[in-house]
C-alpha positions in Angstrom: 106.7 79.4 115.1 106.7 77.1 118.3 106.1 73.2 117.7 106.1 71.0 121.0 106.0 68.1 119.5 104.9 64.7 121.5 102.9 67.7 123.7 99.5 67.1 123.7 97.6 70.0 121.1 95.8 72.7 122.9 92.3 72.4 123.7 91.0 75.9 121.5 92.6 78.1 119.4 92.0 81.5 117.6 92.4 82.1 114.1 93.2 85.6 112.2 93.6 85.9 108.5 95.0 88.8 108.2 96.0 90.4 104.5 98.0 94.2 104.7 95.9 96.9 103.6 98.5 99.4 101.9 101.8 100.1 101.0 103.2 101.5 104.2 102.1 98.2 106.0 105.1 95.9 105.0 107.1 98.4 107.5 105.2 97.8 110.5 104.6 94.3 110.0 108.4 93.7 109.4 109.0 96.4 112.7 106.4 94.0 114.8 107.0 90.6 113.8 110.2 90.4 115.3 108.5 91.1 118.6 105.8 87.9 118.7 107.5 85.4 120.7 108.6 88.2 123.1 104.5 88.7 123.1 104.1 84.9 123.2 106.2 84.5 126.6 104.6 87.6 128.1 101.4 86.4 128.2 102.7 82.9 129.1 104.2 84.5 132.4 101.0 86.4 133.4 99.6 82.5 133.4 101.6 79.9 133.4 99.1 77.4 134.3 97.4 77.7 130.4 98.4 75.8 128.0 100.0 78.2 124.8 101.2 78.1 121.8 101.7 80.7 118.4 102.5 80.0 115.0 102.4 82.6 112.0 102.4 82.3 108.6 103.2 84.8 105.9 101.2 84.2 102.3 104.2 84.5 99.1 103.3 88.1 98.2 103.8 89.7 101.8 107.0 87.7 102.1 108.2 89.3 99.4 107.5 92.9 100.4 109.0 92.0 104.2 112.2 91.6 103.2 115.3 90.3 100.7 115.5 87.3 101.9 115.0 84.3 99.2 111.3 82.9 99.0 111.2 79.2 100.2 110.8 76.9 97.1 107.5 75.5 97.4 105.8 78.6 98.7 103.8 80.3 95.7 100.6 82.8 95.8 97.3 86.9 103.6 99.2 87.0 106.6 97.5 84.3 108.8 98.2 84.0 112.6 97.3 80.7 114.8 97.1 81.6 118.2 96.6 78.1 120.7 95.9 80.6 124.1 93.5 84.0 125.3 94.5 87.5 125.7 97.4 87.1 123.3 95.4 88.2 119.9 94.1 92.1 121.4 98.4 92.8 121.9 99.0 91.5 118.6 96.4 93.5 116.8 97.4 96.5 118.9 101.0 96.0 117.8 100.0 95.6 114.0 97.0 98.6 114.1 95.7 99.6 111.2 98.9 98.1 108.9 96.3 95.0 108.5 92.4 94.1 108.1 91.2 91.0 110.0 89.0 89.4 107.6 88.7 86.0 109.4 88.4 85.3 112.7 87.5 81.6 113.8 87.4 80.3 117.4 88.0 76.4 117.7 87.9 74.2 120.0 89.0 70.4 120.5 85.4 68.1 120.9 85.4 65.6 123.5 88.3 63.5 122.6 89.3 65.6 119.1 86.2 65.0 117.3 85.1 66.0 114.1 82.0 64.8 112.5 82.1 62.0 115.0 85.6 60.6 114.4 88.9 61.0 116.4 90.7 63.2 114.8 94.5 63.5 113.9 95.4 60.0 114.4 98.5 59.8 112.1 99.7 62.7 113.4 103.9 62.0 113.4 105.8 62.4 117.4 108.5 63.3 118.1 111.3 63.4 115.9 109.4 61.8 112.7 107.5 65.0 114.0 109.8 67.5 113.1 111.2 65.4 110.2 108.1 65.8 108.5 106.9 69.2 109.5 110.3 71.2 109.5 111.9 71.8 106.5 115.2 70.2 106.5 118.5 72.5 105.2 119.5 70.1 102.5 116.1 70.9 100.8 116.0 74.6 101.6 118.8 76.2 103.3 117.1 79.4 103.4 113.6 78.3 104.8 115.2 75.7 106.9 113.5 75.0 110.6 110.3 76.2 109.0 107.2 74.9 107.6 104.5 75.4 105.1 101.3 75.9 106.6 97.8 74.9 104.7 95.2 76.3 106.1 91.3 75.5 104.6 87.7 76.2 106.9 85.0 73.9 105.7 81.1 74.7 106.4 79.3 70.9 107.5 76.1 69.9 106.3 75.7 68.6 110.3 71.8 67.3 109.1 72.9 65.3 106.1 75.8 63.9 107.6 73.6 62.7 110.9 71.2 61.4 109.1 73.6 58.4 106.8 74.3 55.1 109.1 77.5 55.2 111.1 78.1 52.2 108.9 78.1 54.4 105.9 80.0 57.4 107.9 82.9 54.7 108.5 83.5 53.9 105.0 83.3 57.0 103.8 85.9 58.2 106.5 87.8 54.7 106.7 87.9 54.1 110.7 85.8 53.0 113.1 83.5 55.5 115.0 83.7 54.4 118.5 87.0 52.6 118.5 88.8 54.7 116.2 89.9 51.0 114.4 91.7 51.5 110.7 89.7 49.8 108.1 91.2 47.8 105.3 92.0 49.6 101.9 89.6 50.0 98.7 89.9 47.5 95.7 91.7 49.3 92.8 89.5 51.6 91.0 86.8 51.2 93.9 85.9 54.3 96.0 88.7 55.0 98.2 88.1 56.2 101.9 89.1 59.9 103.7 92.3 58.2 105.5 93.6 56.1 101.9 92.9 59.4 100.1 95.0 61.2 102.9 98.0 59.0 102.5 100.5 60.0 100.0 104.1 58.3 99.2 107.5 59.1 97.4 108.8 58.0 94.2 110.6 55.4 96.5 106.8 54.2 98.1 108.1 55.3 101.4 105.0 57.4 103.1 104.8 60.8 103.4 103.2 62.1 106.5 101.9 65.5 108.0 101.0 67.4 110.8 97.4 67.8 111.5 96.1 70.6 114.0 92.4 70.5 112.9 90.0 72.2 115.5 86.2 72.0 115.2 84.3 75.1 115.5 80.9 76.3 115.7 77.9 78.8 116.3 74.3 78.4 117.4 73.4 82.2 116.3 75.0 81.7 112.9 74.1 77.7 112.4 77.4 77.1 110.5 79.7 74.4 112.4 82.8 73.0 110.3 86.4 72.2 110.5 89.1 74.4 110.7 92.1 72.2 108.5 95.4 73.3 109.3 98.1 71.1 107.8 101.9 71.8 108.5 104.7 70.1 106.5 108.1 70.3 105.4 107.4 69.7 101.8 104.5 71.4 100.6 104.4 69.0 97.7 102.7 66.4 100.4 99.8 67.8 101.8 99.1 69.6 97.7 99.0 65.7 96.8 96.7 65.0 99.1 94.1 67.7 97.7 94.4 66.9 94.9 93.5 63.5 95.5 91.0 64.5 98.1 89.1 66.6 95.0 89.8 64.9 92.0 89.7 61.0 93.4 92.0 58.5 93.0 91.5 57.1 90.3 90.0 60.5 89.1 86.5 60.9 89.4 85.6 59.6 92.6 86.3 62.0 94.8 86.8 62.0 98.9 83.1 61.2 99.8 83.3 64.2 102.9 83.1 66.6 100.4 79.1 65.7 99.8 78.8 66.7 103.5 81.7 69.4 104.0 82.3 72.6 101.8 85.7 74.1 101.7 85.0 78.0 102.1 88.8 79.7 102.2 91.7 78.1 101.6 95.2 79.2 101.3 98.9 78.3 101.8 101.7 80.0 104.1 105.2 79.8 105.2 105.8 80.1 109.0 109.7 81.0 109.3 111.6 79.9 112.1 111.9 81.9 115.1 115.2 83.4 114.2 114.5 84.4 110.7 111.4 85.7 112.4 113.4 87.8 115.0 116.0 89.0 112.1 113.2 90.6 110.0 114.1 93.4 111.3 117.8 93.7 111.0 
């Protein structure tokens, strides 16, 4: 897993879900695994001028089968791999052969200035080192996962013609910014219907807020006509970005839920844990 945090995010991406197809595949995905960031900076050196990144994430039941190593606490029941550059994904699939099936592949893309359904984007995304302190997994709270992070991952289909067709008055209180100007709006009444961004924002039993990192990227196709969103969420505590779906999908209060879900359909969802890069490299000691 490779984080640069402050960096600006890349400007498209590939996705592979990737789930192991028999018994003898734990082997070679535990034999190649400990080989993708040497694959990472080989096809950084062949251009250095493109802008790259890689993350993986392994689902709870093929973390298990790679090795003894304790699960992380939060992670609980697909291989998935992010790749933020070209020509990386044809070495890794070479590497893993027939050990895996690709049963998702999504191209994304960033849209004008991180776009999605006509909003920036990824705003509250955390810098620096609030960055890491809320995407990493800290060694007081895991000592076995630590310098990871849980990865949720969910691809939602747009209704583009429904959602075009409501005011961009409507669209900003259903999202909770401003369209043009990205500007925050104030927060719902109690027991009113709350916006995208005040169902997005979670705190602790002490009221301190609890943010994530968002890597969204848009994605779509003329042949096909499906255009969505491609959610990736990374945290330290997995407990964060599950509060937020649940309020996202059951409302808070319950019953009136995130509004974006008349307009956007989740279609695959699933949760992931990317190791760091040295319990990534010792997989195969």
């Amino acid at each position: 897993m490779i984080f640069k945090f402050g960096a600006p995010l890349t400007r498209s991406a590939i996705f592979l879900v990737l789930p192991l197809t028999d018994p003898a595949s734990p082997s070679i995905v535990r034999s190649t695994l400990p080989n993708f960031s040497s694959l990472s900076k080989s096809v950084f050196f062949r251009d250095s001028s493109a802008d790259f990144a890689s993350t993986i994430g392994i689902g709870s039941s093929v973390w298990t089968s790679l090795n003894g190593l304790p699960s992380p606490k939060e992670l609980h029941t697909f291989l998935i791999v992010m790749i933020y550059a070209s020509k990386f994904e044809r070495q890794l699939m070479k590497s893993l052969g027939s050990a895996v099936k690709l049963v998702d592949e999504t191209v994304g893309f960033r849209y004008f200035d991180s776009r999605d359904l006509g909003f920036i984007d990824g705003t509250a995304n955390p810098e620096s080192v609030d960055g890491q302190a809320s995407t990493l997994i800290a060694a007081e709270d895991d000592p076995n996962a630590a310098g990871g992070s849980y990865i949720l991952v969910q691809k939602y289909l747009h209704d583009l013609t429904a959602w075009q067709a409501l005011s961009a008055e409507k669209q900003e209180q259903i999202i909770g910014r401003t369209k043009f100007d990205n500007i925050e709006l104030g927060d719902a009444e109690d027991d009113q219907q709350c916006s995208h961004k005040n169902l997005n924002t979670v705190e602790d039993a002490n009221g301190e807020e609890r943010d994530i990192l968002r890597d969204n990227m848009t994605f779509g196709s003329l042949g096909s006509g499906e255009f969505g969103t491609y959610f990736i969420g990374y945290t330290g505590r997995l407990w964060v970005k599950e509060k937020m779906v649940e309020r996202i999908f059951v409302g808070h209060p319950p019953g009136l839920h995130d509004r974006i879900l008349d307009y956007s359909k989740p279609v695959t969802g699933a949760v992931f844990f990317a190791p760091s890069v040295d319990v990534l490299q010792g997989l195969a000691d």
